[in-house]
C-alpha positions as CSV (number, residue, x, y, z in Angstrom):
1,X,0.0,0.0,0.0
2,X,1.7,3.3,-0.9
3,X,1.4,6.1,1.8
4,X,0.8,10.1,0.1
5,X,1.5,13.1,2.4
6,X,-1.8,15.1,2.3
7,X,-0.8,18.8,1.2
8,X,-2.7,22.0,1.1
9,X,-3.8,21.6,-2.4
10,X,-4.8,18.0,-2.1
11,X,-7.8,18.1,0.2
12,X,-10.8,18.5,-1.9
13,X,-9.2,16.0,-4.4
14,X,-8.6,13.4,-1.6
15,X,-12.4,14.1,-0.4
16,X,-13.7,13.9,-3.7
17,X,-12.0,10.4,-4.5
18,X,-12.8,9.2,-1.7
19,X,-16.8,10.4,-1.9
20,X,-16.5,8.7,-5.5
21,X,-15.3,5.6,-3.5
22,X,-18.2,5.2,-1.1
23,X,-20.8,5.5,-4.0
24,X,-19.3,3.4,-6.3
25,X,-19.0,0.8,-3.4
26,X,-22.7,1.2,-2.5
27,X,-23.9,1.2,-5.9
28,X,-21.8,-2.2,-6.7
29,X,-23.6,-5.4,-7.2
30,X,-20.7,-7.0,-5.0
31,X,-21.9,-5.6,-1.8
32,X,-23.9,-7.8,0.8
33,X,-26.6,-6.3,2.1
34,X,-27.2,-9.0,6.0
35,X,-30.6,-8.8,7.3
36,X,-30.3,-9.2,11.0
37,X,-33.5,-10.2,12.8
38,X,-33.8,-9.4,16.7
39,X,-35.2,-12.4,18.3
40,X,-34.6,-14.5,21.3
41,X,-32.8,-17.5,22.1
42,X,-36.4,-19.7,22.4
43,X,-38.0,-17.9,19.0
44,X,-34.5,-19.1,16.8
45,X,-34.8,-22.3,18.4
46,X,-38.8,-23.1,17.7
47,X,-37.7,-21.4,14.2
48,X,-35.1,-24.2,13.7
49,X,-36.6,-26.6,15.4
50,X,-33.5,-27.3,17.1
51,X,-32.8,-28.0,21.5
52,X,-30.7,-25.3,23.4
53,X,-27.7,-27.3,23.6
54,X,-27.9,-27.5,19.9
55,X,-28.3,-23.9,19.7
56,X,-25.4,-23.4,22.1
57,X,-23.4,-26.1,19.3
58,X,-23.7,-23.7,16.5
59,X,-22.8,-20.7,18.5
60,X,-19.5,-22.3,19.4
61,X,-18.7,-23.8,16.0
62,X,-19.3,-20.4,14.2
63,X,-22.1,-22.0,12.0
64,X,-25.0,-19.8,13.2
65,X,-23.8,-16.0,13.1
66,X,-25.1,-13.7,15.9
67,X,-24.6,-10.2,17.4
68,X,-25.0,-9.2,20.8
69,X,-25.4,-5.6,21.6
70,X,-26.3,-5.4,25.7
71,X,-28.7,-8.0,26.3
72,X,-30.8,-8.2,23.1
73,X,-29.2,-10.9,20.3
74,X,-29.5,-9.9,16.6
75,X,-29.4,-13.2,14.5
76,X,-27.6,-13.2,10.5
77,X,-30.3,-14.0,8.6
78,X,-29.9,-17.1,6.0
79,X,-30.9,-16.8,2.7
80,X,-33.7,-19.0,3.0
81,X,-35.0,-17.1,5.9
82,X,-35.8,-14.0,3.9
């Protein structure tokens, strides 16, 4: 990665590039877009129709992808889900 010094007359160039950046980015087809639902522990697993400790498995192998943000869990949603 090469480093540039950011001079006086650089500024609105370098904000410009980088505001054509962030638009192209969320404009590209590449971009995932993850619905995250907010449920709890007991709705995912009636959803699943899985047990706790099962539940508890797929936290710990990765499988299942979560967020927790204080005490409420947001869950990834999978594509058959939405």
């Amino acid at each position: 990665m090469q480093i540039k010094t950011l001079t006086e007359e650089r500024p609105l160039t370098f904000k410009t590039g980088l505001i054509e950046k962030i638009k192209n980015t969320i404009k590209s087809d590449d971009v995932t877009r993850t619905q995250w639902l907010r449920l709890l522990s007991s709705e995912v697993r009636k959803l699943l129709r899985i047990l706790s400790g099962t539940l508890q498995d797929l936290h710990i192998k990765g499988v299942l992808a979560y967020e927790k943000i204080g005490e409420i869990f947001y869950w990834q949603a999978s594509p058959c889900i939405r």
